[in-house]
C-alpha positions as CSV (number, residue, x, y, z in Angstrom):
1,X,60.2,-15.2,-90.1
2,X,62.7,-17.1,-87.7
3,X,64.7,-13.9,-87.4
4,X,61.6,-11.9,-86.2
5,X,60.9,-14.6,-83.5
6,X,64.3,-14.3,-82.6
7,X,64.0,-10.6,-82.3
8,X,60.9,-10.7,-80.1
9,X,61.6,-13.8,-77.3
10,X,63.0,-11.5,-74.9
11,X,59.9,-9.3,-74.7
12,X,58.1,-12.8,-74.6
13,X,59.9,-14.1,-72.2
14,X,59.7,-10.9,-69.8
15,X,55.9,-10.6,-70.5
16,X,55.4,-14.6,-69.2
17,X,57.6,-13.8,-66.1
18,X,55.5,-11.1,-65.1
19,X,52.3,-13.1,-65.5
20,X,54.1,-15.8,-63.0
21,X,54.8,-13.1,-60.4
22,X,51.2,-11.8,-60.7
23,X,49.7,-15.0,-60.3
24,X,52.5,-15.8,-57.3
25,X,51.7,-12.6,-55.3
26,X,47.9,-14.0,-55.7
27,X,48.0,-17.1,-54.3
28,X,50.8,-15.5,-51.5
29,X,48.0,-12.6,-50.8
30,X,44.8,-15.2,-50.6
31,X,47.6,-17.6,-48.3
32,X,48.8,-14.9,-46.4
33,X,46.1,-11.5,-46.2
34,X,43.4,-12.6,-42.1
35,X,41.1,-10.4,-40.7
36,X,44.5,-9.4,-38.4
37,X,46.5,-7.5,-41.2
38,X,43.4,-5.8,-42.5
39,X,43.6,-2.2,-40.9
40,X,40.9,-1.3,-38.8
41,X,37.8,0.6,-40.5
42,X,39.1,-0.2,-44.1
43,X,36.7,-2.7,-45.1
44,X,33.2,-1.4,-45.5
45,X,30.4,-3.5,-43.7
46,X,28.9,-4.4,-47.1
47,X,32.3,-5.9,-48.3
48,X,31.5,-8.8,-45.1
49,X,29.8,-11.9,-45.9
50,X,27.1,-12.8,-44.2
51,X,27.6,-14.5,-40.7
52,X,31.2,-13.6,-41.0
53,X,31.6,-11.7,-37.8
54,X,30.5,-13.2,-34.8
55,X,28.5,-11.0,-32.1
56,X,30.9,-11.2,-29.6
57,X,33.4,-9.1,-31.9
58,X,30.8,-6.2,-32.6
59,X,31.8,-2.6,-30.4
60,X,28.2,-1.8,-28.1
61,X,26.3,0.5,-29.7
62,X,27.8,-0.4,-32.9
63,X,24.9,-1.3,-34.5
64,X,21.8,0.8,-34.1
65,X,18.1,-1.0,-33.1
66,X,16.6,0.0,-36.6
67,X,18.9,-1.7,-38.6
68,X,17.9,-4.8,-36.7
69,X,15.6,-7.4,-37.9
70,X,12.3,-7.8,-36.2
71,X,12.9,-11.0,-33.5
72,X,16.2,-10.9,-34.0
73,X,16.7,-9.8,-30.9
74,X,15.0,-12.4,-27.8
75,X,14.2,-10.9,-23.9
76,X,16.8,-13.1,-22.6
77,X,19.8,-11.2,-24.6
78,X,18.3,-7.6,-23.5
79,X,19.7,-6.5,-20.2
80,X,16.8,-4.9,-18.7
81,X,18.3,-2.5,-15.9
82,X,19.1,-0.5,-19.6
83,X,15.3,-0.4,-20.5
84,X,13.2,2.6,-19.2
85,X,9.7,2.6,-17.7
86,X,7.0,1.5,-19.8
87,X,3.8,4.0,-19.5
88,X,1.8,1.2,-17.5
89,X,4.3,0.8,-14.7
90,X,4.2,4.1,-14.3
91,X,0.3,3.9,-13.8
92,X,1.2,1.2,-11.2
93,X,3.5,3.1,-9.2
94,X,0.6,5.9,-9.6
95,X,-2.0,3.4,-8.0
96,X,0.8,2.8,-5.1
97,X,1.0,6.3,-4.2
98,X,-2.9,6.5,-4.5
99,X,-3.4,3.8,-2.2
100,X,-0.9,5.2,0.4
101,X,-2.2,8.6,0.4
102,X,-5.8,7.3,0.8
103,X,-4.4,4.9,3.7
104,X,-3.0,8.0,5.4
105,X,-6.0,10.3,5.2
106,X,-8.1,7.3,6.3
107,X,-5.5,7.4,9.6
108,X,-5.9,11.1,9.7
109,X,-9.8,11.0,9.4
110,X,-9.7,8.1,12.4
111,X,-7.6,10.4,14.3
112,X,-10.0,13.3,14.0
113,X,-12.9,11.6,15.0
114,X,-11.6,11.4,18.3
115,X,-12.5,15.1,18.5
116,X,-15.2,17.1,18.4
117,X,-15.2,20.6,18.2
118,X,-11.4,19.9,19.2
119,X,-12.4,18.0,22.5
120,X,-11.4,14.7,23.2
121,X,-14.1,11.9,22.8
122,X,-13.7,8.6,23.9
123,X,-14.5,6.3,27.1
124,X,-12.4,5.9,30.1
125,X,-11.4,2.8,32.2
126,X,-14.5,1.5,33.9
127,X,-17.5,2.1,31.0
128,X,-18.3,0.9,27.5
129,X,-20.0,2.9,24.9
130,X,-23.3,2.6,24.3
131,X,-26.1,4.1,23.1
132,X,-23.6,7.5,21.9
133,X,-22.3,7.7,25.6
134,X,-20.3,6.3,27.9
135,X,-21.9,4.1,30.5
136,X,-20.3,2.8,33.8
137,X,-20.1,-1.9,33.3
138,X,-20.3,-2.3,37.2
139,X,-23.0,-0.3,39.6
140,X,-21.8,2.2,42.9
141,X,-20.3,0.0,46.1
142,X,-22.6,1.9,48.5
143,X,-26.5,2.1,48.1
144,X,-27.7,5.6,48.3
145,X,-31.6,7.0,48.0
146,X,-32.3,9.0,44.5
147,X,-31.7,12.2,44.9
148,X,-28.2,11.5,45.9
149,X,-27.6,8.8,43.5
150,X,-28.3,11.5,41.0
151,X,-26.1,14.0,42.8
152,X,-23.4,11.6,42.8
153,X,-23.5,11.1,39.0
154,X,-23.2,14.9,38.2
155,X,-20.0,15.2,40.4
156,X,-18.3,12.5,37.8
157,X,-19.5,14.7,34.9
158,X,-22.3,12.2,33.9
159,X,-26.4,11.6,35.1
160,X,-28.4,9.1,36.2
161,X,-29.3,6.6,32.9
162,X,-33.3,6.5,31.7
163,X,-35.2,3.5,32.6
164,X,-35.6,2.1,28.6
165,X,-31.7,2.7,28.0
166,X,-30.8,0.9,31.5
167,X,-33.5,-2.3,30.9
168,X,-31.3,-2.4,27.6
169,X,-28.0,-1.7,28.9
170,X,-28.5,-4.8,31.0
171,X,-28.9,-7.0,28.5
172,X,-25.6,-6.5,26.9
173,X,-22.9,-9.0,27.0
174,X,-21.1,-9.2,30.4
175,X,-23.8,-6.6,32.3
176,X,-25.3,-7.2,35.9
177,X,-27.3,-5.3,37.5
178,X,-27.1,-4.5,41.3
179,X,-29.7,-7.0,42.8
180,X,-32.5,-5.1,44.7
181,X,-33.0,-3.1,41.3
182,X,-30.8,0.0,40.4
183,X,-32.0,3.8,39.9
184,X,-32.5,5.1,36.9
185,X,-33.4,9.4,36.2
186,X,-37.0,8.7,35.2
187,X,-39.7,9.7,38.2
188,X,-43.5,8.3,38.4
189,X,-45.3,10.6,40.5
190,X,-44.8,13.7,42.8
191,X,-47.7,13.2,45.9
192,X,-46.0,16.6,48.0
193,X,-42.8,18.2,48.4
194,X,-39.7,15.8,48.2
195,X,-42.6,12.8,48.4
196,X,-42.0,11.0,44.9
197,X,-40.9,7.7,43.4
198,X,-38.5,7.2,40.7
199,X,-38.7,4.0,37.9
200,X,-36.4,1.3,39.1
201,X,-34.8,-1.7,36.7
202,X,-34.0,-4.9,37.9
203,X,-31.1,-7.4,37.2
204,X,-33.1,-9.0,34.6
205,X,-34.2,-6.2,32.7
206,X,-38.1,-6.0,34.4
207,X,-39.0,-2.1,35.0
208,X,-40.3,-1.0,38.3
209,X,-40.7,2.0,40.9
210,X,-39.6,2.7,44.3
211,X,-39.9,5.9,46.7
212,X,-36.6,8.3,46.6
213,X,-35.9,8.0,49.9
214,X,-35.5,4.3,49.4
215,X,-31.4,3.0,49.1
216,X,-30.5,1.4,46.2
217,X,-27.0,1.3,43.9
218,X,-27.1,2.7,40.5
219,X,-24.9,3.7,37.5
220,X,-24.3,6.7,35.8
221,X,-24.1,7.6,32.1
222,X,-20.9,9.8,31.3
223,X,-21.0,12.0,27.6
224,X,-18.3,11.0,25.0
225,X,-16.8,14.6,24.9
226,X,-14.4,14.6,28.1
């Protein structure tokens, strides 16, 4: 019994070193083995313990959004120049171009009804509009009878005014009449040739009627289309 001890110690003996140096090169590996000496892509992601690799060590683009948990992920850690335009801006920017386009055909509509029939409409220096013309805001300097008076007003493209449009002309804001009455293009009576009076109105609005020979100052009434 002794002798087959004997016999088998060295195999013994070998068989408990080799358990010391495997248990030795253990506790040296465990001691020894940091994420530095592990070779890069040899560990499988589902060899890492959770929360055992910090965000800042991930590659971008390393980790695609669906394997992401829902809220994982807050506004303030998106970067949002890399985020694309959601369908509601793009109505916005639609509404933008809507309302400049309809600003510019509303400037191109005002700037067309300055013309008729591609004549120029408007009022020069010295009337106001009124009444869909444009009438003269002071009366003539010199007095004349009717029949020039009118004569006068078609050389300047215009007439003499009716008597209900002048008695309302003169009440507009910043109107005088001429005192002494002013002529308007409306006559009364015709008693023989050239003998006729035409309707006057006065500076405060008050119709009345004076022979054409008379003198008086007067107005004329120019169209819109120049």
């Amino acid at each position: 019994m002794i002798r087959g001890i004997h016999r088998q110690a060295p195999a013994l003996i070998v068989a408990v070193v080799a358990l010391v140096a495997a248990l030795g090169g253990t506790v040296y590996a465990a001691a020894k083995i940091n994420g530095r000496a592990i070779k890069a892509k040899s560990m499988p992601g589902n060899r890492l313990a959770l929360g055992s690799v910090p965000g800042n060590r991930l590659k971008p683009g390393a980790i695609a959004g669906d394997r992401l948990a829902p809220g994982s992920i807050t506004g303030i850690e998106v970067d949002a120049s890399t985020l694309g335009q959601v369908p509601s801006a793009t109505h916005a920017d639609s509404a933008d171009s809507a309302r400049d386009a309809g600003t510019a055909l509303n400037a191109v509509n005002a700037e067309n009804a300055r013309t008729v029939n591609g004549y120029e409409v408007g009022c020069g220096a010295g009337t106001r509009p009124f009444g869909g013309a444009c009438w003269q805001t002071s009366p003539s300097q010199a007095a004349l009878n009717a029949p020039d008076a009118a004569v006068a007003c078609a050389g300047q493209g215009g007439e003499l005014p009716d008597a209900l449009s002048l008695a309302a002309f003169s009440q507009q804001p910043g109107i005088t009449l001429a005192n002494g009455d002013e002529w308007s293009g409306d006559l009364t009576n015709v008693s023989g040739a050239d003998l006729y009076a035409a309707v006057t109105v006065s500076s405060a609005g008050i119709i009345n009627s004076a022979v054409s020979t008379a003198t008086k100052k007067f107005r004329c009434v120019i169209p819109l289309v120049g």
